[in-house]
C-alpha positions in Angstrom: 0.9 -13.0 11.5 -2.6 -13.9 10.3 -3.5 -16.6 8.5 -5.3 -17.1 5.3 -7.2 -19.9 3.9 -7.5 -20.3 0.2 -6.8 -16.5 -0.2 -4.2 -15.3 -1.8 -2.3 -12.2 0.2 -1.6 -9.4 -1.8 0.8 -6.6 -0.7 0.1 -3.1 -1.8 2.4 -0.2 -1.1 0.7 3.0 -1.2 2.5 6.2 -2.3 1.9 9.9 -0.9 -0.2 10.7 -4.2 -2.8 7.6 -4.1 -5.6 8.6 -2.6 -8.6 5.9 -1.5 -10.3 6.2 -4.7 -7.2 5.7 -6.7 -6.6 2.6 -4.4 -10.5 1.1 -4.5 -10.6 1.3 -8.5 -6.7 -0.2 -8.6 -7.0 -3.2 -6.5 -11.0 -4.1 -7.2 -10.3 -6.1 -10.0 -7.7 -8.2 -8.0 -10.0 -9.0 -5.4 -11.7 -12.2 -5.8 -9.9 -14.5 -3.1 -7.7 -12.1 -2.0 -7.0 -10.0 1.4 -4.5 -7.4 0.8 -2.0 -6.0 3.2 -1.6 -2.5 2.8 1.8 -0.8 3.3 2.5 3.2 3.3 5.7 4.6 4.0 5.8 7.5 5.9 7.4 10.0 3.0 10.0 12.1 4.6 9.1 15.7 3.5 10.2 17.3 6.7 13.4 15.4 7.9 14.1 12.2 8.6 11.9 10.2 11.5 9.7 13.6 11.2 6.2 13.1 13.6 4.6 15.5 11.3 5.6 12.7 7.8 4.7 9.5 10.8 1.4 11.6 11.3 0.3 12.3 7.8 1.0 8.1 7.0 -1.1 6.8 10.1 -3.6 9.5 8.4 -3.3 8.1 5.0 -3.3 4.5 6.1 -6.8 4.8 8.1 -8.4 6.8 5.6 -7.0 4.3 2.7 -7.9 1.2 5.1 -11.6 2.2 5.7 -12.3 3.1 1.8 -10.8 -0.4 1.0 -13.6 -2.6 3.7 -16.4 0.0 2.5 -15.6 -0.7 -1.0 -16.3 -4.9 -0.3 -12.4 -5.3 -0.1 -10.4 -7.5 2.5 -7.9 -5.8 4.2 -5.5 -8.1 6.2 -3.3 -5.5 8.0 -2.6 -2.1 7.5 1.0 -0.6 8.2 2.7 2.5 8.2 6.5 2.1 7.7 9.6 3.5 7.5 9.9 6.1 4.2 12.5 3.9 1.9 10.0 2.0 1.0 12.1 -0.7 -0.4 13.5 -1.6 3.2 9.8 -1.2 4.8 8.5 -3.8 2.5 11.4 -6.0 2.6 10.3 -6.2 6.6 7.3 -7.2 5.4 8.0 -9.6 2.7 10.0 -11.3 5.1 7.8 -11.7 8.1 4.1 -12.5 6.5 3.3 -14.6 3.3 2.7 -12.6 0.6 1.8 -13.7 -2.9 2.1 -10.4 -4.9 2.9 -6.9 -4.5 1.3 -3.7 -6.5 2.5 -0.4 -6.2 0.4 2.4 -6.0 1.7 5.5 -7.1 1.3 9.0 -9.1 0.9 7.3 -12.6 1.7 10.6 -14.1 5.0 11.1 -12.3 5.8 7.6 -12.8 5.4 7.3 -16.9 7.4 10.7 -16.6 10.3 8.8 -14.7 9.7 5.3 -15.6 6.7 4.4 -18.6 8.5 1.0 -19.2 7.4 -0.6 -15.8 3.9 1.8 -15.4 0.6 -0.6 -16.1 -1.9 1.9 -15.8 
């Protein structure tokens, strides 16, 4: 685990649909004293533990990663996890300091399912 001095730690988990630009322009205001730890779950869309889904994440998560540090931002870690999402970033929350989480997803298909909890 890395430390962080007088930074907060933000954890961001990345959905399929946001792509680096989407992620720059999301987490840009939240950046002053902050290093974020970037999280995306490897979607299962062919099958569970499919290398073609693990692929595609590692893929996401270095092309996501290197937008973030050319855009200025601190990224702390970058990992690809497991596709329920919920359990990946519970491994997370549980084995590094984390001070906030955002969610990154589709904001169109999330007002569809869920426009109460979307802040777009």
């Amino acid at each position: 685990m890395q430390e962080m001095t007088n930074k907060r730690n933000v954890l961001v988990i990345v959905g399929r649909e946001a792509e680096p630009p989407i992620m720059v322009d999301a987490l840009r205001p939240r950046a002053e004293d902050t290093g974020f730890t970037l999280l995306f779950p490897a979607t299962s869309l062919h099958g569970p533990d499919s290398p073609t889904d693990w692929a595609d994440a590692v893929e996401r998560a270095e092309r996501g990663s290197e937008a973030l540090r050319e855009a200025g931002l601190e990224v702390i870690e970058t990992i690809v996890g497991e596709a329920d999402f919920a359990a990946a970033a519970g491994d997370v929350m549980h084995s590094r300091e984390i001070d906030d989480v955002v969610v990154l997803v589709d904001p169109e298909a999330a007002l569809g399912a869920r426009p109460d909890l979307v802040a777009v």
